[in-house]
C-alpha positions in Angstrom: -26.4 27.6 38.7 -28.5 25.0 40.6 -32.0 27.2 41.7 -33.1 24.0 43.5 -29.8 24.1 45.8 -30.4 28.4 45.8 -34.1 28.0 46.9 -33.1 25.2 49.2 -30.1 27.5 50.9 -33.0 30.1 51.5 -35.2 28.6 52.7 -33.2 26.6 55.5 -32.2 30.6 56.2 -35.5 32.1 56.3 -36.4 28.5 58.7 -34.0 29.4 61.4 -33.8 32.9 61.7 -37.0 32.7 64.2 -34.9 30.2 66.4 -32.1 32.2 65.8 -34.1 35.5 66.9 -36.2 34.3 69.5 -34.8 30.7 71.4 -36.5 31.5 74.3 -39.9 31.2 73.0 -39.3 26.9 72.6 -37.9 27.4 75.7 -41.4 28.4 77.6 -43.4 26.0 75.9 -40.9 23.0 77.6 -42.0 25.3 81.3 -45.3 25.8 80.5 -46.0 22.0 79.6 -43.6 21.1 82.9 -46.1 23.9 85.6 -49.5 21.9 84.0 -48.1 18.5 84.5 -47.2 19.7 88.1 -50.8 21.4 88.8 -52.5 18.2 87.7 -50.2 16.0 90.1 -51.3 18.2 92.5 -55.0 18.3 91.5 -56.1 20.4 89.4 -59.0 19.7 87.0 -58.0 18.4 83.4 -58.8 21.2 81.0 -59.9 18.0 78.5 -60.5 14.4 78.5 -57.4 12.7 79.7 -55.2 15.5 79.6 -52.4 14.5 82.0 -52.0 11.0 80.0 -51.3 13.5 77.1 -48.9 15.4 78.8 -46.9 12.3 80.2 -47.3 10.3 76.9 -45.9 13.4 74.7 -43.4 15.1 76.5 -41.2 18.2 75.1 -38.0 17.5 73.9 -35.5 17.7 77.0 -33.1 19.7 75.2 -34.7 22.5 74.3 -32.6 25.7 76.2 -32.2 28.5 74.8 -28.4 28.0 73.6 -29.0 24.5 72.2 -32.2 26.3 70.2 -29.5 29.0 69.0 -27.1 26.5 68.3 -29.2 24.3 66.2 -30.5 27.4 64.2 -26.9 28.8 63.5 -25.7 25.5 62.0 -29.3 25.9 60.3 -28.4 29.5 58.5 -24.6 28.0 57.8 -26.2 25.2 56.4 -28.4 27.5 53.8 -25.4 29.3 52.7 -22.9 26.5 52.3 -26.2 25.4 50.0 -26.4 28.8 47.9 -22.8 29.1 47.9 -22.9 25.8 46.0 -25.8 26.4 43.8 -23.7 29.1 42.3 -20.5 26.7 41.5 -22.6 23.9 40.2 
């Protein structure tokens, strides 16, 4: 038995269960960074120094819905069993 491939299987598990559980919460961050970009165009004072270059310069990753977060997290927990399974044969 390979405990490297094991360990490795459970922790890609344990590392997308929250995605898995709980998509929408990558999901807000994407509309909460999109509303303060759209206050600050309208006007609103910067919170810190040079704020809305921050927000422009780093946005979000576009593909961050719900379904793609669940997605990615289920081929995540496959991923970490197909790796324990193969710990055991190895």
């Amino acid at each position: 038995m390979d405990w490297s491939l094991f360990f490795l299987g459970i922790l890609m598990i344990f590392g997308s269960l929250s995605g898995f559980r709980r998509p929408e919460k990558d999901v807000h961050s994407v509309e909460g960074w999109q509303g303060r970009l759209r206050e600050l165009k309208e006007g609103a004072d910067e919170a810190y120094f040079e704020e809305r270059r921050q927000l422009e310069a780093y946005p979000p990753p576009a593909h961050a819905t719900a379904k793609n977060v669940r997605v990615l997290s289920m081929i995540g927990i496959a991923s970490g069993v197909v790796l324990m399974i193969a710990a055991f044969f190895s």
